[in-house]
N, C-alpha and C positions, 0 to 999 in steps of 0.2 A: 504493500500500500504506500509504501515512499516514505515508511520510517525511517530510513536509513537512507535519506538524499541530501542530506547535508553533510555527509561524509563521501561524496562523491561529487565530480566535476559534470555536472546534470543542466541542461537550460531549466532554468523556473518555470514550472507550469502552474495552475489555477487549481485551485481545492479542485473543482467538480470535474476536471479533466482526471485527474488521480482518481477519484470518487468514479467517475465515469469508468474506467477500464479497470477498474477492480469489481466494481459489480458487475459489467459485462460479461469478466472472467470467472466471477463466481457462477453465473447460470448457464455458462459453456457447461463447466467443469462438475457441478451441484447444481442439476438442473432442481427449482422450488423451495432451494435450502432457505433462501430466505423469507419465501409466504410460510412455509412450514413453521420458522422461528418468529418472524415479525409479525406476519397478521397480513402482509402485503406484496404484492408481486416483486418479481425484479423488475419487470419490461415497466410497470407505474414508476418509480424509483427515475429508471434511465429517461424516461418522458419529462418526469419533473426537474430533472437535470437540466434538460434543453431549457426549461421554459425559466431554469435560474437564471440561462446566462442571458435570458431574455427580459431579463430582471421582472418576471411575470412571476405575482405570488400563489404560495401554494395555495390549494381551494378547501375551502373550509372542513371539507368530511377530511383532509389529510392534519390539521392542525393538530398539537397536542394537546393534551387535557389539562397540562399543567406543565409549570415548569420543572426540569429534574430536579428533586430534592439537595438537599447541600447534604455531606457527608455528616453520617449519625453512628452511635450504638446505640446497637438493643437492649430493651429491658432485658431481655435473656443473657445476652452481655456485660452488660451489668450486673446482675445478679450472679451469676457465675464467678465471674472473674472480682468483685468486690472484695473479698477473701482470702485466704490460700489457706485450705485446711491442710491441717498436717498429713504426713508425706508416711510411706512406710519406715523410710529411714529416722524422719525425727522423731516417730512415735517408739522405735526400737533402743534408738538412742536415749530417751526417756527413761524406757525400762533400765538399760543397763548402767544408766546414772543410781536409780533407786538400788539395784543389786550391789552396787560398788558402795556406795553407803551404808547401808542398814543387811546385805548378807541377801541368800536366794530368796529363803521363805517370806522373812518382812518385806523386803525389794517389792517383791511381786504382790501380795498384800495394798503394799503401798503407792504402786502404780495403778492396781484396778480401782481403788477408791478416788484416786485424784482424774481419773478417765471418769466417775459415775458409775462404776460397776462395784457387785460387792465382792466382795477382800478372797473370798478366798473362789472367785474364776480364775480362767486359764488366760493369762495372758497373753498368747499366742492368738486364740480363737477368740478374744476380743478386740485385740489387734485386726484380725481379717474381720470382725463384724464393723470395726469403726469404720474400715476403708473399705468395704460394700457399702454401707448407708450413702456415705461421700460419695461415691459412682454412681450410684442406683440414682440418687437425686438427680445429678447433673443428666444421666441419660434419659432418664423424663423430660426431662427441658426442652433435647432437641431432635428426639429420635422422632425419624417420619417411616411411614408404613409404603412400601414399594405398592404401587395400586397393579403392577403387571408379575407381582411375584404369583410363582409356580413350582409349587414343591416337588414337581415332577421333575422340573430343572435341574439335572444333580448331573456332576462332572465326572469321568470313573476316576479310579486312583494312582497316582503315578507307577511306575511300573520298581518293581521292590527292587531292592540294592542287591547287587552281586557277591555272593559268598568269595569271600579272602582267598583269594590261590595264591601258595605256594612257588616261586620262581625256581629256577635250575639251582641255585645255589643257596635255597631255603628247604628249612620244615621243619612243622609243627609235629613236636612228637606228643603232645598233651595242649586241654584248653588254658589260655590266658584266663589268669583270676585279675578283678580288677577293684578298688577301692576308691570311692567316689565322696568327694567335698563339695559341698556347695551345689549339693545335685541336680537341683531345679526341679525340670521334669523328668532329669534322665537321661538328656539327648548321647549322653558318653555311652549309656547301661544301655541303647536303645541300638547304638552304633554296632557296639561291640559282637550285642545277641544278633542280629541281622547278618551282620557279617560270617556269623558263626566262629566267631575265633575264639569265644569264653565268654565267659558270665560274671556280674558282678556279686561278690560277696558282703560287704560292708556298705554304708552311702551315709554320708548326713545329712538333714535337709530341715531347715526350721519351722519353716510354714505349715501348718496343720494337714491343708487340705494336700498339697505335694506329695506331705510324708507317708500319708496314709496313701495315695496313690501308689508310690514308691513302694510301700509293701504288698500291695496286692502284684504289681508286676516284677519284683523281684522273688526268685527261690524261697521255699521256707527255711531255708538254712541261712540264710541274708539277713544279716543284721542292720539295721534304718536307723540311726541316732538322730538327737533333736539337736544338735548342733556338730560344725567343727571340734570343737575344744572338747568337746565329749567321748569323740572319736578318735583323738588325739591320746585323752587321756587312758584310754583302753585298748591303743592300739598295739601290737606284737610283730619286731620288727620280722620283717622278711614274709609276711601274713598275707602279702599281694605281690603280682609279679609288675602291676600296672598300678598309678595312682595317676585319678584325674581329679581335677579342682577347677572350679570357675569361680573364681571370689567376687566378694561387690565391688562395682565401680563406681558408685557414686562421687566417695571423695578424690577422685581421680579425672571426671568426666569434666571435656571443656563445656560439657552442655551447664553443669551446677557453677553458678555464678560464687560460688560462696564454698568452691572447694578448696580444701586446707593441702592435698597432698599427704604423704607420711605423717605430716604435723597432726595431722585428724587423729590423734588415741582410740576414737570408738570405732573406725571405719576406714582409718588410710593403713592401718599395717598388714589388712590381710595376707598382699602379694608375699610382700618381705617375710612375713613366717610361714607362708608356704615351706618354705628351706626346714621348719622344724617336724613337718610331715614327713616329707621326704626323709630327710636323717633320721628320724623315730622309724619311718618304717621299712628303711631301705630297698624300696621296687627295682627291679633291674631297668624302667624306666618310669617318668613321669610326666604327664603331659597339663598343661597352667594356659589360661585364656583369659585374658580380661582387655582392657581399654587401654589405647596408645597410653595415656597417661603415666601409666609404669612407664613409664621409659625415661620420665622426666622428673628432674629436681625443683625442690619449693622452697625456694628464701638462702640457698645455697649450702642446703642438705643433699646429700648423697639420694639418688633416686630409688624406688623399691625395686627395678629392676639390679643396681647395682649391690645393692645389699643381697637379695636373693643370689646372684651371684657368685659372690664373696663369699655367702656363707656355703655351698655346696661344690665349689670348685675342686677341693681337695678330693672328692671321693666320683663325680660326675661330669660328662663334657654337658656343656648349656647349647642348645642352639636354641636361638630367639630369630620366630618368621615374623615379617609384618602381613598378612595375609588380607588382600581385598578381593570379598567374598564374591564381587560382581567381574570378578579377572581368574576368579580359581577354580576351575570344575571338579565337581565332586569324583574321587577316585571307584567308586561304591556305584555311582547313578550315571556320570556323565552331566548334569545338570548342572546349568549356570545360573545363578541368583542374580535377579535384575536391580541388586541391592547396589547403594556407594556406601561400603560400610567398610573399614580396616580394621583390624582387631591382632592385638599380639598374642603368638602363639606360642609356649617356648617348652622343651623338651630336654629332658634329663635321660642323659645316656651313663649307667652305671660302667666306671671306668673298668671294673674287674668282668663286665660283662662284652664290652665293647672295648679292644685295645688300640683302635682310633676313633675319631670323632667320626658317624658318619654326614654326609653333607644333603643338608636337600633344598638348600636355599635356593636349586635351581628346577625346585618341582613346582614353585608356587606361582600366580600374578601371571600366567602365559595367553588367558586366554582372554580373545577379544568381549567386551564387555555390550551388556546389549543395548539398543539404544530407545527400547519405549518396553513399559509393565503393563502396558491398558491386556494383555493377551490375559495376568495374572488377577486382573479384576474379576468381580462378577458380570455372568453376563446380565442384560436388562431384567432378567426373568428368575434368578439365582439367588439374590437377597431377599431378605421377608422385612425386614426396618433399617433405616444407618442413621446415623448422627448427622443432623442437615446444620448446616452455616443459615440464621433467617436471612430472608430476602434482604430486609432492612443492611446489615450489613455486609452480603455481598455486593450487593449494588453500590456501597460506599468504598470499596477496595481502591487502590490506587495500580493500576496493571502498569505494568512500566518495564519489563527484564523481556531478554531476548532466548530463542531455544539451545540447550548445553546439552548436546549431547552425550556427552563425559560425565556430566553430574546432572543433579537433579535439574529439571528446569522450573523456575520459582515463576510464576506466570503473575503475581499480583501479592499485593498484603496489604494485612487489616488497616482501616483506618483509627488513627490511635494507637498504634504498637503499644506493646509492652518493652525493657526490657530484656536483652538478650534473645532467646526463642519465643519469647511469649508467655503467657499465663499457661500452665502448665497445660489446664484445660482447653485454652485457646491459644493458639501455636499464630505466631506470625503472620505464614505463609502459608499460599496455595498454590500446588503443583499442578504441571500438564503430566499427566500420565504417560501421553501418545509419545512426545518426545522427550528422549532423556532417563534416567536412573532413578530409581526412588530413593529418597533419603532417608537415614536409618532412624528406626522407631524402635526405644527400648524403655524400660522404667521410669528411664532418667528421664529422657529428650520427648517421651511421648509422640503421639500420633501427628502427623502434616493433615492440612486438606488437600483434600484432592476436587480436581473435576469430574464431574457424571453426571449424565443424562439419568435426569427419575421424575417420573410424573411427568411427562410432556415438557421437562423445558429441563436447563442444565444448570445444575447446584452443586456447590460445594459442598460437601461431606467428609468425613473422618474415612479412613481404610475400615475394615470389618477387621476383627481378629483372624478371620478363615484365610482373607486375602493373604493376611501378615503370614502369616504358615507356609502360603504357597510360595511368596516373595522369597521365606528363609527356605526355602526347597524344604520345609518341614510337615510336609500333608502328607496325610496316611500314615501318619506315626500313632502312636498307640499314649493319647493323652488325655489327662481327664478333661471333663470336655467343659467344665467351666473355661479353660484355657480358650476356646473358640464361641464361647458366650459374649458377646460385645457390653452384654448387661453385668456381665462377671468385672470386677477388680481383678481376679484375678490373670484376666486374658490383658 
């Protein structure tokens, strides 16, 4: 349309000549796209054109109703965003201020009473009721009902991962055992069973609803601890031949405005004592995931990757990948994630097991990245509600950025920003799907808008939890299914 003619050595033409052969082109190209969308032909549009430069006024049945409103929030925006209720982290953080003061039993005691609960709930499972209320509410707010949803509509499932073979100069003479931190849902214990190379024994997981997941899909002989430091303190060196860990990132993440790094006591040292897993339980290897942020020092401390380390060199070689999930095909599936997401990976190779380091820095980041998700969307008929953006303020967006097809493409944002990313609940920006990467949605960083056609005209909305699955090449995995509830906190 000639956004981009002041960057070029162009003769000057007149709005309605630009105007003129862009609508022309549009009903070459989309024949009716614009009575479909406006209410009005093209061929009226291109006449009334003529009769501009004719300086002849438009005729009354075309005039508008009003003039466009000036940039606003919604009451719904407002209410929302007025706030910030507490976060998982600050609510856990909480507790373990009360626990380091006053001991387990009163701790806990004395956290449910200061939350409104009485003294002697479970912490954990008020924990997960405070942060469903908080979500439940807001998705009232803005969830709209798809008028063309059809439960019939159902996608089949990717096709399963490739059992582990054995190269010429490998084999398996027995299964990998493996011990899991920070389990989540599993995706390690989920890995491992599919591929068929062993099973996991041990996992810790704090969350109520996880853990109890976590024991129905692991063995009966699999022990499920309510934390780290639980599973540490019972653990028996040489008990696993594999240790996986995914610790939290929050005080690491450039998304938390307000992160301390290592300096964090309740939440930046996970990485760094990783190294006392590993040495408690000596695996012949160990595999560590979390947020570029390890990598990096705070106020001119040594960083947690550096400390981890230092403290495990003597007994293991380290290798640390930086791995971007939307450049790495899965080894198991073949599948690329239409994700911009990096994440450090780093692996402990037990020196008495492995008498060189082996390298694979040149297995990762090789493959071309894709350049639109709308494939990973639902189709029109596929969702049953989504979280809508009101009209009010989409229609106050400021659209202004160009198409990236390297990274996400940011096609507009809120009027009013917040802040950094946004209100946690209301995020900045709103992405095109069609072109470009999607940009990574985690605890921290929360959900983007997106664009979609719903109900006859196109609105900004939140991604769905199910999309998010497919985005992380993680459909068809075997997870509790609050995970894919958009009504769930816990998705």
């Amino acid at each position: 349309m000639g956004w981009d003619a002041l960057s070029k050595d162009l003769p000057m033409k007149e709005w309605w000549v630009i105007a003129e052969s862009f609508v022309s082109w549009l009903e070459v190209k989309h024949p009716n796209l614009i009575l479909q969308h406006a209410g009005i032909a093209g061929s009226v549009i291109l006449e009334e054109l003529q009769n501009a430069v004719r300086l002849e006024p438009l005729p009354e049945d075309l005039l508008p109703d009003r003039d466009f409103p000036e940039p606003s929030v919604s009451d719904i925006r407002l209410a929302s965003t007025q706030r910030v209720p507490p976060t998982s982290t600050q609510l856990y953080r909480s507790l373990d201020s009360y626990v380091r003061a006053f001991g387990t039993h009163t701790g806990h005691q004395k956290f449910c009473k200061a939350t409104d609960a009485a003294g002697d709930s479970c912490p954990h499972l008020l924990i997960e009721t405070l942060l469903q209320s908080q979500h439940q509410w807001f998705y009232n707010l803005v969830k709209v009902e798809n008028q063309d949803y059809d439960p019939s509509d159902t996608r089949d499932p990717p096709a399963p991962p490739q059992p582990f073979k054995c190269t010429a100069e490998q084999r398996q003479v027995a299964s990998v055992t493996m011990g899991s931190v920070f389990s989540g849902f599993g995706s390690g214990e989920e890995a491992l069973r599919t591929s068929q190379c062993g099973f996991t024994v041990p996992a810790a997981e704090q969350q109520p609803t996880l853990k109890a997941h976590l024991q129905q899909k692991l063995s009966k002989a699999a022990q499920v601890f309510s934390s780290a430091a639980e599973y540490l303190d019972k653990a028996q060196p040489r008990s696993v031949q594999l240790l996986q860990s995914s610790p939290p990132c929050p005080s690491h993440s450039t998304v938390n405005l307000y992160r301390q790094g290592n300096l964090d006591r309740f939440g930046g040292l996970h990485w760094q004592d990783s190294a006392d897993y590993v040495l408690r339980i000596l695996p012949a290897n160990a595999w560590l995931e979390c947020t570029l942020g390890v990598l990096r020092s705070t106020k001119g401390h040594a960083s947690p990757m550096t400390l981890l380390n230092a403290a495990a060199k003597h007994l293991y070689w380290v290798t640390t990948l930086v791995i971007d999930a939307g450049r790495t095909a899965s080894p198991a599936t073949g599948r690329v994630s239409p994700l911009c997401h990096s994440r450090v990976h780093v692996i402990f190779w037990k020196k008495s097991c492995y008498p060189t380091k082996p390298v694979l820095e040149d297995q990762v980041n090789l493959d071309a990245h894709l350049s639109s998700y709308r494939e990973f969307m639902d189709s029109p008929s596929e969702g049953k509600e989504y979280r809508v953006m009101p009209d009010e303020d989409f229609a106050s967006m400021s659209f202004h950025t160009a198409p990236n097809s390297k990274h996400a493409t940011v096609l507009a944002e809120v009027h009013q920003p917040k802040e950094g990313r946004g209100h946690y609940l209301w995020p900045n920006l709103l992405e095109d799907p069609n072109t470009g990467r999607v940009s990574v949605f985690t605890a921290t960083s929360g959900l983007k808008w997106v664009c979609r056609y719903l109900n006859g005209k196109a609105r900004a909305t939140r991604l769905t939890n199910a999309e998010g699955f497919r985005m992380y090449c993680a459909d068809g995995r075997n997870v509790h299914p609050s995970l894919l509830a958009d009504n769930s906190q816990l998705g």
